[in-house]
Each structure stands twice: as structure tokens, then as C-alpha cells.
N, C-alpha and C positions, 0 to 999 in steps of 0.2 A: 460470449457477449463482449464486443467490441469498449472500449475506456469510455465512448462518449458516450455509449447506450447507457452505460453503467450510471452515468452521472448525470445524464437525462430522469434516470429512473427514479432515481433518489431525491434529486430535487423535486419529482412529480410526488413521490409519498410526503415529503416536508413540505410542499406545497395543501397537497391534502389534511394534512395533520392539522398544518395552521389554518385551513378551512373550517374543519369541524371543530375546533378549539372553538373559533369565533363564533360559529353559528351555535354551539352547545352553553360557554359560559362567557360572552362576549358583553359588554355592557349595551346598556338600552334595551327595548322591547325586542322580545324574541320575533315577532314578526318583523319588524323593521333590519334585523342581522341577514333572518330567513332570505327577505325581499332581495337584499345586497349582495348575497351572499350567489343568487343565481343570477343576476341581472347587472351589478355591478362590476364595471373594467377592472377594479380593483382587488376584485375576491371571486369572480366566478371561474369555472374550472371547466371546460366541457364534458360532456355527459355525467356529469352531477346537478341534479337537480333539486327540484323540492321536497319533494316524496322522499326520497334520500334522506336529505338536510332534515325532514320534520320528524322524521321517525328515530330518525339518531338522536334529537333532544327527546322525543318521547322516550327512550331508552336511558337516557343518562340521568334524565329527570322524572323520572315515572308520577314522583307525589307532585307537581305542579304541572305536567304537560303529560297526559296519558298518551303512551304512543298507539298512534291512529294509523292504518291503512285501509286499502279499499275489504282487503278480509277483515278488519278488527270493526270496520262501521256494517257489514252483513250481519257479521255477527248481533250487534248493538241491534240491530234496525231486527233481524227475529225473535229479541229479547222481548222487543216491544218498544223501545226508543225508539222517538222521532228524531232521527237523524237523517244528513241528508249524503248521498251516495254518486260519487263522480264528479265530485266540485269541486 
């Protein structure tokens, strides 16, 4: 691996790091870091998205943000919970 791959790469994880930092214990509403975080010039990263970003604070936050995906809402939704699926 070439000096500059090296150093592309490493900024690309400290880039990430400082991503999920923001979107996990960032101030303001977690949906509004969420929103920024895929959408804005300032913090989005390509191919990191939502789904990503939301389930990682569901993971770090489990007691105020249950982490949700398209399998944890199947689940839910056979339990018998109206939840809603693909939204």
C-alpha cells in the first residue's frame, strides 16, 4: 500500500469515527444529527447512510433508541405490534 493510500485510509476511518461520534452522542435531536449526517456537505460520507447511522445509535443507546432494522421490525410486526415495515 502506496504513503498516500495509507493516508487516504486513515483519514477516511477518522473521518468515520467523527461521523458516528456526531450521529450517536452529538447535541440536538437525534433525528435532526441523523438527517445531517446523510444529507449534509458537512458530515455525509458516501455509502453510509441511514440505516447505518440509525442502528448504530440504536446499538450504543439501546435504553432510549431501540435499535431497529428491516429484521428487528418483522420481528415486532409477528409479535403482534403495529409497526410499520419499509419506511
Amino acid at each position: 500500500m502506496g504513503h498516500g493510500l495509507r493516508r487516504r485510509c486513515r483519514e477516511g476511518v477518522l473521518a468515520g469515527r467523527i461521523l458516528l461520534n456526531y450521529a450517536v452522542w452529538g447535541n440536538g435531536s437525534v433525528s435532526a444529527r441523523l438527517w445531517n449526517a446523510i444529507r449534509s456537505d458537512d458530515w455525509a460520507i458516501p455509502h453510509v447512510g441511514l440505516s447505518s447511522l440509525g442502528e448504530s445509535v440504536g446499538w450504543a443507546r439501546p435504553d432510549e433508541f431501540p435499535p431497529r432494522n428491516m429484521q428487528t421490525s418483522k420481528g415486532l410486526r409477528a409479535l403482534g405490534y403495529n409497526v410499520r415495515i419499509g419506511v
